[in-house]
C-alpha positions in Angstrom: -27.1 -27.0 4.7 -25.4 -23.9 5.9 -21.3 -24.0 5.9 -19.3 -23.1 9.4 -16.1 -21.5 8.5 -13.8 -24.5 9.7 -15.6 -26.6 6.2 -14.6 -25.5 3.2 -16.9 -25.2 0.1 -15.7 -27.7 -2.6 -16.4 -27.0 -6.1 -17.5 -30.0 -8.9 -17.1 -28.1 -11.4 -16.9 -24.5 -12.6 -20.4 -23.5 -11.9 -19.9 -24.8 -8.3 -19.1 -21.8 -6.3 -20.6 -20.5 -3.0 -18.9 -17.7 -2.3 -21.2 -16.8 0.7 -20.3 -19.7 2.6 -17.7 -17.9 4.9 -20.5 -15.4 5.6 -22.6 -18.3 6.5 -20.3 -20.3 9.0 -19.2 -16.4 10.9 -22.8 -16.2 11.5 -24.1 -19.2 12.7 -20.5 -19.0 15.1 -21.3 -15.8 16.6 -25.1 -16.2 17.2 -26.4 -15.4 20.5 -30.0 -16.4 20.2 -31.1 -20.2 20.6 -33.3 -20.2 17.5 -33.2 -18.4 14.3 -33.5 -18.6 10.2 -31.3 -18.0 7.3 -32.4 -17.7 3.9 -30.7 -19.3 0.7 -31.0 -18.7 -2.3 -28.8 -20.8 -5.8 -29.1 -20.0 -9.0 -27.0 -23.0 -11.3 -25.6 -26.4 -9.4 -23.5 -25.3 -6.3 -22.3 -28.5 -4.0 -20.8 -27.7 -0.8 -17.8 -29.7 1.1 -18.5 -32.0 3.6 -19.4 -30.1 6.9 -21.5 -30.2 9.4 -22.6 -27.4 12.8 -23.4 -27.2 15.6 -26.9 -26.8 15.7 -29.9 -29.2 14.9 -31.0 -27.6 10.8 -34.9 -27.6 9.5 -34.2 -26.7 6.1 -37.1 -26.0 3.9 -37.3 -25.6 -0.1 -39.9 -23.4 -1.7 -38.2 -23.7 -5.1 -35.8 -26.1 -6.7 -34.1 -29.5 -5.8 -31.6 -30.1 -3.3 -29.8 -33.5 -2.6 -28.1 -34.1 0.8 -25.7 -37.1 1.3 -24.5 -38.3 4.5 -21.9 -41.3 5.1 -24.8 -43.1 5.6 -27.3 -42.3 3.0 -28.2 -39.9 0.1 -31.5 -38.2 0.4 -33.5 -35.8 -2.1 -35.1 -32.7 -1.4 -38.2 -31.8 -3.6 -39.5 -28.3 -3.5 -42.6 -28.0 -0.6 -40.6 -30.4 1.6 -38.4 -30.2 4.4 -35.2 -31.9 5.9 -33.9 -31.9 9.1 -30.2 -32.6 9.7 -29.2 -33.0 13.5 -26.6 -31.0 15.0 -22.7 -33.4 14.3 -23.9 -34.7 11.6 -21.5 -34.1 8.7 -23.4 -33.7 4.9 -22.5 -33.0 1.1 -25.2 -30.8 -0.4 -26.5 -30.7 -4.4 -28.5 -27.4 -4.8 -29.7 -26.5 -8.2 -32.5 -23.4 -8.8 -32.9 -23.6 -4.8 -34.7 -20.4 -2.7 -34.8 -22.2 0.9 -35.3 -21.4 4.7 -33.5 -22.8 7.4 -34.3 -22.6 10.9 -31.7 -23.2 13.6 -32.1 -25.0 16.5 -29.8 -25.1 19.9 -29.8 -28.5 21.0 -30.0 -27.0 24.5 -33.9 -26.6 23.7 -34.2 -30.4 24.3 -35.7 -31.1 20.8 -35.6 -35.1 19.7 -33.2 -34.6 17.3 -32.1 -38.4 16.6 -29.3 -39.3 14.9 -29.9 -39.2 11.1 -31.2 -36.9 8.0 -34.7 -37.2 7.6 -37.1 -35.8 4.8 -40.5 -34.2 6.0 -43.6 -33.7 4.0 -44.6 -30.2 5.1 -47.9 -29.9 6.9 -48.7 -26.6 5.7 -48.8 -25.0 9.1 -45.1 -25.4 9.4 -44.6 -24.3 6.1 -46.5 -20.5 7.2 -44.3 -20.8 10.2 -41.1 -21.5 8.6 -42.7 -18.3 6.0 -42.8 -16.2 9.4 -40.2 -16.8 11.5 -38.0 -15.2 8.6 -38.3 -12.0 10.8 -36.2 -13.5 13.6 -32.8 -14.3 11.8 -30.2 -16.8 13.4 -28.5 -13.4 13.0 -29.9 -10.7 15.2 -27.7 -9.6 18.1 -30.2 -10.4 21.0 -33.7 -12.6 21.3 -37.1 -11.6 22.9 -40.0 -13.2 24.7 -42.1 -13.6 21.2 -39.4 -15.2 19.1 -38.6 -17.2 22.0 -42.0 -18.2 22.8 -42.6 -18.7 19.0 -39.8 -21.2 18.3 -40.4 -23.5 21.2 -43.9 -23.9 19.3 -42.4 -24.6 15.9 -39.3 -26.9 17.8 -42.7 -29.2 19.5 -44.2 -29.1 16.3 -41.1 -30.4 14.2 -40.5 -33.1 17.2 -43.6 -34.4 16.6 -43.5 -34.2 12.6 -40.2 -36.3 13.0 -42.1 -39.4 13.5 -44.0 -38.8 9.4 -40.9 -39.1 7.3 -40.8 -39.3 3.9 -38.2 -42.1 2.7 -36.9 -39.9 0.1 -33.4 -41.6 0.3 -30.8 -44.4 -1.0 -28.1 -45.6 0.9 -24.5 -44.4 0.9 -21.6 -46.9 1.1 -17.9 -46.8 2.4 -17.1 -50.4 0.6 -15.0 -49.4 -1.8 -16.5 -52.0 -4.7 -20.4 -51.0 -4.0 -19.2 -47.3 -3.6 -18.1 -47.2 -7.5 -20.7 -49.2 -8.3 -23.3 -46.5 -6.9 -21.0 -44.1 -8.6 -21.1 -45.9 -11.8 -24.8 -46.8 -11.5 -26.3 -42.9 -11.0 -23.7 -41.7 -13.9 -24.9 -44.0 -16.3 -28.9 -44.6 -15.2 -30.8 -44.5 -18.8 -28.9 -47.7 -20.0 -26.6 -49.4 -17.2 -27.1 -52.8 -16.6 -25.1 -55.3 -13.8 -23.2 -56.6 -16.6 -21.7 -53.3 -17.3 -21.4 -52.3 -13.6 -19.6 -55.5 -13.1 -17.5 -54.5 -15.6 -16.6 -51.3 -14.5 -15.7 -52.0 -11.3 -13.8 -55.6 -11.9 -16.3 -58.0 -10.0 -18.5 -60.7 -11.2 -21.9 -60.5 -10.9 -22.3 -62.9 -7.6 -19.1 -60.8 -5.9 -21.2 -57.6 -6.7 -24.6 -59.0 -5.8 -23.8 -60.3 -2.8 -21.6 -57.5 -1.5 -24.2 -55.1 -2.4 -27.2 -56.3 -0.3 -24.5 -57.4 2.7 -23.7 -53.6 2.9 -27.2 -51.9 1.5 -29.7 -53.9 2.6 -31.0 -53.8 -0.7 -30.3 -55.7 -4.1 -28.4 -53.4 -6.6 -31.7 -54.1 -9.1 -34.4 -52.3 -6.5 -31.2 -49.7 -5.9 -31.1 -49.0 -9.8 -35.3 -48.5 -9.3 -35.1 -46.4 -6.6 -32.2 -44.3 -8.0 -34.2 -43.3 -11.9 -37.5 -42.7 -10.0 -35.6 -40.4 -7.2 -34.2 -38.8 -10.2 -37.7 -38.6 -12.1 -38.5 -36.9 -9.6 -36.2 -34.2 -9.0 -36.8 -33.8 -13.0 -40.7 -33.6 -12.6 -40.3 -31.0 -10.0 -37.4 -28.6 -11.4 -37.7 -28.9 -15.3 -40.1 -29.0 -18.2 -39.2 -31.7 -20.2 -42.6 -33.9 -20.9 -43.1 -37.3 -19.4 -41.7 -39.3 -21.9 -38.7 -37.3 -22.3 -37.7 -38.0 -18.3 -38.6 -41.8 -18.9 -36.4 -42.7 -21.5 -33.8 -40.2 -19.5 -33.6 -42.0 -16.6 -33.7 -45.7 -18.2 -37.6 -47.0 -18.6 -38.5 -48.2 -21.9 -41.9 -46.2 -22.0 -43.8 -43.9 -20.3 -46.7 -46.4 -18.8 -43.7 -48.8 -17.6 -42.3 -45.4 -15.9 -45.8 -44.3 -15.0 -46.8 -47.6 -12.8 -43.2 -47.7 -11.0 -43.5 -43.8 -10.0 -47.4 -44.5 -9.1 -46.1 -48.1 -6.6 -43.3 -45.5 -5.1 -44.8 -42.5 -4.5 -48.3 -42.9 -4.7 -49.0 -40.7 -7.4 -48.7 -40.6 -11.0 -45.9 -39.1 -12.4 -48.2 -35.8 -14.1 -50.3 -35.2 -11.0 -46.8 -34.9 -8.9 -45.2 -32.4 -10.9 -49.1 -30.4 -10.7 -49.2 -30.9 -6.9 -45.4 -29.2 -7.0 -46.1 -27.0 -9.2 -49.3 -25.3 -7.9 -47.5 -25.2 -4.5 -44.7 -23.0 -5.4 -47.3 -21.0 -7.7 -48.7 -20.3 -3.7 -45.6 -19.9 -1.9 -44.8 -16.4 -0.6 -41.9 -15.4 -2.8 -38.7 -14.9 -0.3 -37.9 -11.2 -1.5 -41.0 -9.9 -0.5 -40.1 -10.0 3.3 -41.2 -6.7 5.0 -38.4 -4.3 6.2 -37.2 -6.4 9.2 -33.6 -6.7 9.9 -32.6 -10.5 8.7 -29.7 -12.1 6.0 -30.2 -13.6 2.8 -27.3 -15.8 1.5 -27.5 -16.1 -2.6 -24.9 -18.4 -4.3 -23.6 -17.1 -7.7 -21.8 -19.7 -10.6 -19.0 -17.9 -12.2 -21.1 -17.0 -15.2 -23.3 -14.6 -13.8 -21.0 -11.9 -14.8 -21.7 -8.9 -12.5 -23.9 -10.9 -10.0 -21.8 -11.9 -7.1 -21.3 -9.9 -4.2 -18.7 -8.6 -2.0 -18.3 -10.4 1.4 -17.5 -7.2 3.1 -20.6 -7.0 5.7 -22.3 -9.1 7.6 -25.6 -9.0 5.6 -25.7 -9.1 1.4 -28.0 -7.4 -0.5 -31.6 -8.8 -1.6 -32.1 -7.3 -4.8 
């Protein structure tokens, strides 16, 4: 989720501003080391413009929620998990309350990239590398046997955690009738029904059905599921409003009904999810505290932190 120079950032709205993106894509252009991390960190909602680089991305949150949609599919990011985007493939990123790593990858290291965004649970030794390879950023001017040495262990360890995916996603659609009805569908989860979807979008209900699971794969009905519990989730892990409030909030009627759906899709109840989250990032080395070796932190400012945002007049901003 980093931003080459060549794709713009494209602001939602007026809190969505990256200003360090340019920063970002001169970086990752000029690198000269095959492997290397760059730190993130987003304070309100930024989304960036569709983009993509030239190197295969591990990108992994210790705080907040991200979202990354492809023109295939739209995947979440919960805080203590991973995602890895292959080198090509162009992305939109959501990032709200986000400190993240990325580690950079040169395809020319033979990794098993594949073809598509994928969401990783993070075995916790990954997690301690990711958490140490911060001293080797994508950044530095020339590599060395360790760091070298180091990321071909982490690149064999990510090829192999490739094949344990989490399916963390919906899909994406360039059908113009089942696009707006996603659109309509995640804008109006706590009380949309097909009737009003149908509606919107000026189909009947057997055009829209049937169109939907041609293109998806999946009936709009388990894509409405899918979609409130995706979005339980993000408000379980980066909020504290209690379990009843983010039931109603993302359409269930109560909070057993919301309770059994979350327990059938992600195999824990709603409470113990947001604990397993939460005592995770209470464990997580904070990313300020990194010891005096040369590296870049990128921080993304909204225009409301008054006296926050930084000059892009060096090649590295300040962490504090």
């Amino acid at each position: 989720m980093m931003y080459p120079s060549a794709m713009p950032v494209a602001a939602r709205s007026a809190k969505s501003l990256i200003p360090s993106a340019t920063l970002a894509g001169q970086i990752l252009a000029t690198t000269r080391v095959r492997a290397g991390t760059f730190r993130l960190e987003v304070g309100e909602e930024v989304v960036t413009g569709w983009h993509s680089h030239d190197r295969h991305q591990l990108e992994y949150a210790f705080e907040g929620v991200a979202q990354v949609e492809t023109e295939a599919a739209r995947y979440l990011l919960p805080p203590q998990q991973a995602v890895w985007i292959p080198a090509g493939i162009r992305h939109s990123s959501t990032l709200t309350h986000v400190k993240a790593v990325s580690v950079f990858f040169d395809p020319a290291m033979g990794l098993p990239a594949g073809d598509r965004v994928r969401i990783l649970a993070a075995a916790p030794v990954i997690r301690e590398m990711i958490l140490y390879a911060r001293r080797w950023p994508v950044s530095r001017s020339s590599s060395d046997p360790m760091a070298d040495a180091f990321f071909e262990v982490l690149g064999c360890l990510v090829a192999e955690w490739l094949d344990h995916e989490t399916p963390l996603c919906l899909p994406t659609a360039q059908d113009p009738l089942v696009s707006d009805a996603m659109e309509y569908t995640a804008q109006h989860l706590a009380r949309v029904t097909l009737s009003d979807v149908c509606r919107a979008v000026g189909a009947s209900e057997r055009t829209l059905r049937r169109t939907f699971l041609a293109v998806t794969g999946m009936s709009w009905r388990k894509y409405l599921q899918e979609s409130r519990l995706l979005k339980a989730m993000a408000l379980l892990a980066g909020g504290d409003d209690n379990l009843l409030a983010i039931a109603l909030a993302v359409g269930f009627d109560s909070g057993s009904a919301f309770s059994r759906a979350f327990g059938r899709y992600a195999g824990e109840s709603p409470h113990a999810y947001r604990k397993r989250i939460r005592s995770l990032e209470m464990h997580a080395l904070p990313l300020d505290t990194e010891p005096s070796m040369s590296g870049n932190v990128v921080r993304a400012w909204s225009h409301f932190d008054e006296g926050r945002r930084p000059d892009l007049d060096g090649s590295r901003l300040p962490s504090s």
